[in-house]
C-alpha positions in Angstrom: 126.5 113.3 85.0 126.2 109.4 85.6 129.9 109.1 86.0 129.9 111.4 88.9 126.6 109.7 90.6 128.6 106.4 90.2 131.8 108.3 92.2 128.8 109.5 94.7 127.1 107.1 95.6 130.3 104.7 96.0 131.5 107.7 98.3 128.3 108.0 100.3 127.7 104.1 100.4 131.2 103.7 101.4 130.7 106.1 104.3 127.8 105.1 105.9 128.6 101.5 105.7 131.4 102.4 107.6 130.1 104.7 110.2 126.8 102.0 110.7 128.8 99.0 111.1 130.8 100.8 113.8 133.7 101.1 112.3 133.6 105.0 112.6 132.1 108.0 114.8 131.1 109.7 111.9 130.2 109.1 108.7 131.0 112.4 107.1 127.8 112.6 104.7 127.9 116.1 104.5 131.5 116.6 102.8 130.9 113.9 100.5 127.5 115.7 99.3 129.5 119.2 99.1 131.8 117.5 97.2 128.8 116.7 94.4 126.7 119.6 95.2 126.1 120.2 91.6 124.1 116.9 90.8 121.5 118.1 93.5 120.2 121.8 91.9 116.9 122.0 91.4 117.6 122.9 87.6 119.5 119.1 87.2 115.7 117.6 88.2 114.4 119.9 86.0 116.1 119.2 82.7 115.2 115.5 82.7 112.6 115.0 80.4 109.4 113.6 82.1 108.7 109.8 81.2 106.0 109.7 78.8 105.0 105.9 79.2 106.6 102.4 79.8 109.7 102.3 77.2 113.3 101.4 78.7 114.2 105.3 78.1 111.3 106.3 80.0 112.1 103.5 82.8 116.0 105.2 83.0 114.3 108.8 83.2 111.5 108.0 85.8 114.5 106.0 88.0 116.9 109.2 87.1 113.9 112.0 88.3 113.6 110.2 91.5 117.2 109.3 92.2 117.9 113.2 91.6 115.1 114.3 93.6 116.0 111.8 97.1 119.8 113.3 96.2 118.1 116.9 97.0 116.4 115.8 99.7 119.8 114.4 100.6 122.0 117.7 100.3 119.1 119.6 101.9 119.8 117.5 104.9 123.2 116.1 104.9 124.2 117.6 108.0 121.6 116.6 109.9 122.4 113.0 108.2 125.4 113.5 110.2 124.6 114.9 113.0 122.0 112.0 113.9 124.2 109.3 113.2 127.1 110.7 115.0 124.6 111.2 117.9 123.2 108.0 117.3 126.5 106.1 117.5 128.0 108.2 120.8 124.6 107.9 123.0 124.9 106.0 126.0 121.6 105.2 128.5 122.2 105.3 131.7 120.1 102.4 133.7 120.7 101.7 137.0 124.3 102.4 137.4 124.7 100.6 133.9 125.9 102.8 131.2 124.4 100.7 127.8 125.3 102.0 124.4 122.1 103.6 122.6 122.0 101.0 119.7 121.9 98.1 121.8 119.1 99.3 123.6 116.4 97.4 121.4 118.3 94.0 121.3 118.7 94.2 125.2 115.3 95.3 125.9 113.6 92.1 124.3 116.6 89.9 125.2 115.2 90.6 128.8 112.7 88.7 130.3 111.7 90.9 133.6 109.0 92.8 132.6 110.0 95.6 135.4 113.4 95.5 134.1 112.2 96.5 130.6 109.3 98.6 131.6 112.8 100.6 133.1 115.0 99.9 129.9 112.8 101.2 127.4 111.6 104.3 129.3 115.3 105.1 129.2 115.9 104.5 125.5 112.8 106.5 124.7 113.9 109.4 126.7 117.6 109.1 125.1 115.8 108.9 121.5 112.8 111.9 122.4 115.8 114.2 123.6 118.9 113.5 121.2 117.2 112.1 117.8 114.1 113.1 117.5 114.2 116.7 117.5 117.0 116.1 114.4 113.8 114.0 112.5 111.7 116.8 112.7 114.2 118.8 111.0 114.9 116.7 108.3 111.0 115.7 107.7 110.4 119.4 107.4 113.0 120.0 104.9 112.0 117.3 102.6 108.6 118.7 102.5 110.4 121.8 101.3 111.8 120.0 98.8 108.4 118.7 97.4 107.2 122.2 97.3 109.9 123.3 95.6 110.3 120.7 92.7 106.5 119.4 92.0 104.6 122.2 94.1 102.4 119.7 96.1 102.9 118.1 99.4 105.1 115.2 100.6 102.5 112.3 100.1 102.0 113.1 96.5 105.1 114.1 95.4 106.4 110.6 96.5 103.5 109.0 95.0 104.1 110.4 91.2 107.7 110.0 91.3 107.7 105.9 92.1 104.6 105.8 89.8 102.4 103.7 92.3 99.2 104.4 93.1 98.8 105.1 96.6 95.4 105.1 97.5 95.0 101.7 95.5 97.7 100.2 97.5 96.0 101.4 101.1 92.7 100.1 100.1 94.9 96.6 99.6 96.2 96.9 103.1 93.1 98.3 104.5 91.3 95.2 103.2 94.3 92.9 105.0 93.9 95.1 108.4 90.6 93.7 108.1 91.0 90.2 107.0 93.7 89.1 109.6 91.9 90.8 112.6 90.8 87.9 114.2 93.2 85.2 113.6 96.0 88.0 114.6 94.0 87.9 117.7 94.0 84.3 118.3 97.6 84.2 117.7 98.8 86.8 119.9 96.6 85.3 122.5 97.8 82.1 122.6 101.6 83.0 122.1 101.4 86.0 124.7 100.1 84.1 127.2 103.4 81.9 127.1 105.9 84.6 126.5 104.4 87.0 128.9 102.7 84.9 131.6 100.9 87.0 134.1 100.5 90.0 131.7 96.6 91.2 130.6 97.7 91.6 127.0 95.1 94.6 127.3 97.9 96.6 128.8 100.7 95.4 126.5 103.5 98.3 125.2 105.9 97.4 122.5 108.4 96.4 124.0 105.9 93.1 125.7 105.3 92.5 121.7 109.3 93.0 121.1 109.9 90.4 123.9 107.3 88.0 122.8 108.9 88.2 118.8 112.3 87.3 120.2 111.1 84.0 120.3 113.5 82.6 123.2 112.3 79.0 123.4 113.2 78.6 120.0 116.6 79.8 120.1 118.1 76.6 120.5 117.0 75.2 117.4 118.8 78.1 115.1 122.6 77.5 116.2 124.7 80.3 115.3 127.5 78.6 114.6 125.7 76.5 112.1 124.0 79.5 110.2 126.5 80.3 107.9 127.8 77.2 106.8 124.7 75.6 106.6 123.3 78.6 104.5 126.1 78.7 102.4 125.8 74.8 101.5 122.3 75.8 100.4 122.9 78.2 98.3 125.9 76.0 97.0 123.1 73.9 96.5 121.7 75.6 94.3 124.4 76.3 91.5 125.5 79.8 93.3 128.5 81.5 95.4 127.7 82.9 98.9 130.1 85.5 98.6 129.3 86.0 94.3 133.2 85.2 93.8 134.7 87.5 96.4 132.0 90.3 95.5 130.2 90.2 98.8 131.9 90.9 101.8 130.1 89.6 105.1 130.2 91.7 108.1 129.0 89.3 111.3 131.3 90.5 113.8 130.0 92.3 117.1 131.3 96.1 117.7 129.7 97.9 120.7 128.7 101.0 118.5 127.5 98.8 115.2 123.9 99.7 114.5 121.3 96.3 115.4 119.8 96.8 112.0 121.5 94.9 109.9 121.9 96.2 106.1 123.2 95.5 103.0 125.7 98.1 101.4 126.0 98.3 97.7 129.4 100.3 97.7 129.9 99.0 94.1 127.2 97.3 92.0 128.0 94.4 91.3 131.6 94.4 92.5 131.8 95.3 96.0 128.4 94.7 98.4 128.6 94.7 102.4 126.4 92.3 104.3 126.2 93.9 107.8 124.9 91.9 110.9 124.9 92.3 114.3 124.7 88.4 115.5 122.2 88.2 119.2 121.4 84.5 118.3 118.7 82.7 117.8 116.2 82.8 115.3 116.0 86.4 114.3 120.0 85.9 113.3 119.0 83.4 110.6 116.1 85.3 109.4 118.1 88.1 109.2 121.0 86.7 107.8 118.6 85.3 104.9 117.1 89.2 104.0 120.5 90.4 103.7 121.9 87.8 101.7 119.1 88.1 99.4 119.8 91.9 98.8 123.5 91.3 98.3 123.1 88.0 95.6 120.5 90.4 93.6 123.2 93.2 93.6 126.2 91.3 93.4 124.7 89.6 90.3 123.3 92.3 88.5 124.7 92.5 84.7 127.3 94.9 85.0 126.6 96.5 81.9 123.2 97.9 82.4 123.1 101.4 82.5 123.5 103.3 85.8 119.8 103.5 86.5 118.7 100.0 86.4 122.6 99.0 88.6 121.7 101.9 91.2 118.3 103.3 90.8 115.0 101.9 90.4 112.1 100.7 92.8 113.7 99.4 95.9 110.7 97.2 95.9 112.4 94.5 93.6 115.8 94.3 96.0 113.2 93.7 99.0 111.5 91.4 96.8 114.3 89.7 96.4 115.4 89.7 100.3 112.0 88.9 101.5 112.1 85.3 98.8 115.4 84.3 101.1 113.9 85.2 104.7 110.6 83.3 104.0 112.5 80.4 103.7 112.0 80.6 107.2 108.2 80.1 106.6 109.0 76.7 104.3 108.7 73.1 106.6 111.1 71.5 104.3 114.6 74.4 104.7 113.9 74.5 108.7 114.4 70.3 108.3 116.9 69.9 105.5 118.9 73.3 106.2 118.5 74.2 109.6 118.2 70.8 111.4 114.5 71.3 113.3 113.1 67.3 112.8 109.7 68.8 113.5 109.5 72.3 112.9 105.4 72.9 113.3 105.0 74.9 117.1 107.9 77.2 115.2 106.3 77.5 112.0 102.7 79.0 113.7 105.0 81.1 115.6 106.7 82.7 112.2 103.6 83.1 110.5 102.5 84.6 113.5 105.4 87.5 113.4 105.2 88.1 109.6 101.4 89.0 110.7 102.2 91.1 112.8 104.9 92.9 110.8 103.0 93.0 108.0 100.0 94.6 110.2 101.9 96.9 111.0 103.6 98.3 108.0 99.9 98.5 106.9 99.3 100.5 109.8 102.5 103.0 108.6 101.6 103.5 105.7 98.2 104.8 106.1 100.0 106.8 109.6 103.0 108.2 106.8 100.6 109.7 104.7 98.7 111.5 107.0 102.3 112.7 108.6 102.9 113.7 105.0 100.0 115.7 104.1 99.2 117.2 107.1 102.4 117.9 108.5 104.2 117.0 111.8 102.6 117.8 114.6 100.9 117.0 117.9 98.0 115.6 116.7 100.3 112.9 115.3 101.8 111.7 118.0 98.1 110.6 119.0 97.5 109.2 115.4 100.3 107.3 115.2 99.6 105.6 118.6 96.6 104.4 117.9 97.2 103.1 114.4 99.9 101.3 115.6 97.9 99.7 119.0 95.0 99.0 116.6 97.3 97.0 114.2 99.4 95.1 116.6 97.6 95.7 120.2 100.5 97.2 121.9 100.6 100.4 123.1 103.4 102.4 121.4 105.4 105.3 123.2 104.7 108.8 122.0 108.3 109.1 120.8 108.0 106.6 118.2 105.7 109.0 116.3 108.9 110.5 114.1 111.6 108.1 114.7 109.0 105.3 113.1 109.4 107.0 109.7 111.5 106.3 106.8 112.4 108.8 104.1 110.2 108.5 100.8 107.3 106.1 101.9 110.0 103.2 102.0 107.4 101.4 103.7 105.4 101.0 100.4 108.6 98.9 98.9 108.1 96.6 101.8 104.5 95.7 101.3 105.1 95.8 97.9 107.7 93.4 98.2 105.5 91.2 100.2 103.3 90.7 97.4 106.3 89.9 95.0 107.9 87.4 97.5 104.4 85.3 98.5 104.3 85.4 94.4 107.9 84.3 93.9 107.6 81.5 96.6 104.8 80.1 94.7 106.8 80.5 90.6 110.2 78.7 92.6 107.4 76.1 94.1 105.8 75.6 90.8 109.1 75.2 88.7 111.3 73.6 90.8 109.6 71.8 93.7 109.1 72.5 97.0 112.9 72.0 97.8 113.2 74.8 95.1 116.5 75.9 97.9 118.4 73.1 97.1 117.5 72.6 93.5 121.0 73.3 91.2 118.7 74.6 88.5 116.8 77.6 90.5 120.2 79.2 91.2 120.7 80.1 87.5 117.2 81.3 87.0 117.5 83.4 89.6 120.7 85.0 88.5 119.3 86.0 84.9 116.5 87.8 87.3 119.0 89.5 89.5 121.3 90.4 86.4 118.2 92.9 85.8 119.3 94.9 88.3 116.1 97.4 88.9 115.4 98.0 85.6 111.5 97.7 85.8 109.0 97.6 88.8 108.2 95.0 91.2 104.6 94.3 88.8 106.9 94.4 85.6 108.9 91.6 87.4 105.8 89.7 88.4 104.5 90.1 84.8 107.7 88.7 83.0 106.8 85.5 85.3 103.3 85.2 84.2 101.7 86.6 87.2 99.1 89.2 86.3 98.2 90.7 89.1 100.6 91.4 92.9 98.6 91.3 95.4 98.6 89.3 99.1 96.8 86.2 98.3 100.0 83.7 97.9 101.6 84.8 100.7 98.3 84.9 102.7 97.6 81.2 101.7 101.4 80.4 103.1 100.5 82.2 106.4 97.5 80.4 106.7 98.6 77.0 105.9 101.2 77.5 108.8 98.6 78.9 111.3 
C-alpha cells in the first residue's frame, strides 16, 4: 500500500503543480485517482487499526487514517477537482472592453487605486466566481460531508476534529479570546492606515477589496526590490550554513504565465528530492513575504530525512510545514532582516504597517474558523451566506461579498493548521532569538539546528514540536508580544 501512495501522490502532486503554475489547462486529477482507486475504499480506512495513544506506531496510524480518509474525499470529488481548475484557469472577465484572465483578478483589483475602477473589477470577478466556481464548491462540500457520514457516522466538523486529534472547541475559545483582545488596537490601526491608503473613504462603508487595496501596501513597494529578493534571500540563508535550492532539490518557479494561479504554493512532487516553489512575482512587499512562506515549506521538505517512513515524509499535521513557512515570512516582522537583508535603514512606519496585516489576517482566520464549523455542522445553505458576512466584517470591518461564503473554504478545516502554526512560529521566533541572537537569520549555527528539525518530516504535531523545544504550552502570547512591540 505505501508504495503505491508514494507513486500517487508524486502523480497527483506532479499534476496539479503543473496545471496551477500554468503550465497546463488541465490537471487531469481524475485519471490519476482512477488509476489508484483502490487506496480510497472505504474498507482500506477501515482496516487501520485506530491509534490507541502517543507511540510512533500510533503517530503513523493516526497520519495513515487521515491521509486515507482526505484521499476519499479526494476520489469522491476528483472530477469536480478538475472541472474547477480547468474552469478556473480558462475564465476570462470581461471589464470594460478589457478581457482580464480570472486568476489575475485579485492581484489587479488591489494593484488599482481608483476606487470606482475596483468597485467595477471586483463586481465582475465575483459574478465570474458566483456563476462558474461556486456552484462546483457546493458540490464538492456536499460530498465530503458524505464521506464523513459514511466513515465515522457524524458530521463534517467532528469528523475533522477526531481525525487531526485537536480539540476544536479549545482552539475557538483561544481565538475567541484574541477576537476580543485585538479589537481595539485593530481599530486604531486600520484607522490610521485607511485613512492614508483610502483617502476620502468612511471606512464604515469599506468592502474587501478597500482592505485588499490598503494591504498592498504601495508606498512601500519601493523599499522591497524584486530584483534584489532572491539574491539577497539566498545570501541569508547562505548565511546561515544552508542551500537555497537544498542541492538542486528545490526547484523555484518565479516566472509570470497569464493563466498561473496568484497563490503561490509549494509542491512536494518528491519528498525530499524534488519540491516546486511556485510564485507569481506583482512586486513589492507582498513578493518578499511571499517568497519567504514558500521557501520555508520547501527547506522543511527538501530536508526531511529521507528515511522516515511514508507517514512522517508525506502525511502528518500540515501545521508543522506552516509552522515552518510562517518562521521565514515573519522575518518580515524582525527590525534587524528588513536592515541587514533587505536594505530599509529605518524600517519602523513599515514594521506598524506589517503587524498591522498579520492582525488582520490573523483576525480573520479566527473569524473562519468559527464561520467553517458552523458551515460544517449545519450544512450549506442560505443562512450562511449571511453568517459568513458578518463574521468576516466583524473581524476585519469590511464588508465581504455574498459569494465569498463557499469559495472562502478550504477542505478539512485547513484554517486550524494556520492558527496553529501561528502559535508554533511566534514560539519559534522567540527559541531562534533565545539561542542564537536576534540576527538568528544570519547566524551559521541556526541553519543546522533547523535542518535536524526539518529532517522530522511531520512525524509528530505542531505541540509535540513545541515540546521537544521546551515550550509547554502553544498558545498566542509570543507572537502577540512581537505584534505589539511593532505597533
Amino acid at each position: 500500500m505505501r508504495a503505491e501512495i508514494e507513486t500517487f501522490l508524486e502523480s497527483l502532486e506532479r499534476a496539479e503543480w503543473l496545471a496551477l503554475s500554468g503550465r497546463v489547462a488541465s490537471a487531469g486529477v481524475e485519471a490519476i485517482y482512477d488509476r489508484h482507486e483502490t487506496l480510497f475504499e472505504p474498507d482500506a480506512f477501515h482496516a487501520v487499526e485506530p491509534p490507541a495513544g502517543r507511540s510512533r506506531d500510533d503517530l503513523r496510524r493516526a497520519h495513515l487514517l487521515q491521509f486515507l480518509a482526505e484521499g476519499i474525499e479526494g476520489h469522491r470529488t476528483r472530477d469536480l477537482r478538475d472541472a474547477y481548475l480547468a474552469a478556473e484557469a480558462a475564465a476570462v472577465v470581461e471589464v470594460d472592453g478589457e478581457a482580464i484572465p480570472y486568476r489575475r483578478m485579485p492581484v489587479r483589483i488591489r494593484q488599482e487605486s481608483d476606487r470606482r475602477v475596483r468597485v467595477t473589477l471586483d463586481k465582475a470577478r465575483v459574478a465570474t466566481l458566483a456563476a462558474k466556481l461556486n456552484p462546483i464548491s457546493i458540490d464538492m462540500t456536499l460530498r465530503r460531508h458524505e464521506v464523513a457520514a459514511e466513515l465515522l457516522d457524524t458530521d463534517y466538523d467532528d469528523y475533522c476534529e477526531r481525525l487531526s486529534g485537536v480539540d476544536f472547541d479549545a482552539l475557538e475559545a483561544t481565538t475567541e479570546a484574541l477576537l476580543a483582545e485585538t479589537a481595539d488596537p485593530y481599530d486604531d490601526l486600520l484607522s490610521h492606515f485607511g485613512r492614508r491608503a483610502l483617502p476620502g473613504l468612511d471606512l464604515r462603508e469599506m468592502w474587501t477589496h478597500d482592505l485588499a487595496r490598503l494591504f498592498h501596501g504601495e508606498e512601500y513597494a519601493r523599499l522591497f526590490p524584486g530584483d534584489r529578493m532572491v539574491s539577497g534571500i539566498g545570501a541569508m540563508v547562505a548565511a546561515m550554513g544552508l542551500d537555497l535550492t537544498a542541492g538542486g532539490r528545490i526547484e523555484l518557479d518565479i516566472e509570470e504565465r497569464p493563466a498561473k494561479t496568484p497563490r503561490a504554493f509549494c509542491a512536494t512532487v518528491r519528498v525530499p528530492d524534488e519540491v516546486k516553489l511556485v510564485l507569481q512575482p506583482y512586486g513589492g512587499h507582498d513578493d518578499w513575504s511571499t517568497f519567504l512562506h514558500e521557501l520555508g515549506h520547501a527547506l522543511h521538505f527538501a530536508n526531511v530525512d529521507p528515511e522516515q517512513p511514508l507517514e512522517f515524509r508525506r502525511m502528518g499535521d500540515n501545521g508543522v510545514t506552516e509552522g515552518w513557512a510562517m518562521t521565514f515570512d515573519h522575518l518580515m516582522l524582525v527590525p534587524s532582516f528588513l536592515r541587514r537583508v533587505v536594505g530599509i535603514s529605518d524600517p519602523g512606519e513599515y514594521l506598524r504597517f506589517a503587524a498591522f496585516r498579520e492582525m488582520a489576517a490573523l483576525r480573520r482566520y479566527a473569524a473562519k474558523f468559527a464561520y467553517e464549523r458552523s458551515l460544517h455542522r449545519q450544512g450549506p445553505g442560505p443562512a450562511r451566506v449571511g453568517e459568513y458576512v458578518a463574521r468576516i466584517h466583524a473581524a476585519t470591518r469590511a464588508r465581504a461579498p455574498e459569494a465569498l461564503w463557499i469559495e472562502d473554504v478550504d477542505p478539512h478545516f485547513y484554517c486550524i493548521r494556520y492558527l496553529r502554526a501561528w502559535m508554533f512560529a511566534g514560539t519559534m521566533h522567540a527559541v531562534l532569538r533565545d539561542r542564537f541572537d536576534e540576527d538568528w537569520f544570519l547566524n551559521p549555527k541556526s541553519g543546522p539546528f533547523l535542518r535536524a528539525l526539518w529532517a522530522q518530516g511531520q512525524e509528530g504535531r505542531v505541540e509535540d514540536l513545541a515540546h521537544g523545544l521546551g515550550v509547554v504550552k502553544l498558545g498566542f502570547g509570543p507572537l502577540m508580544e512581537m505584534i505589539g512591540e511593532r505597533i
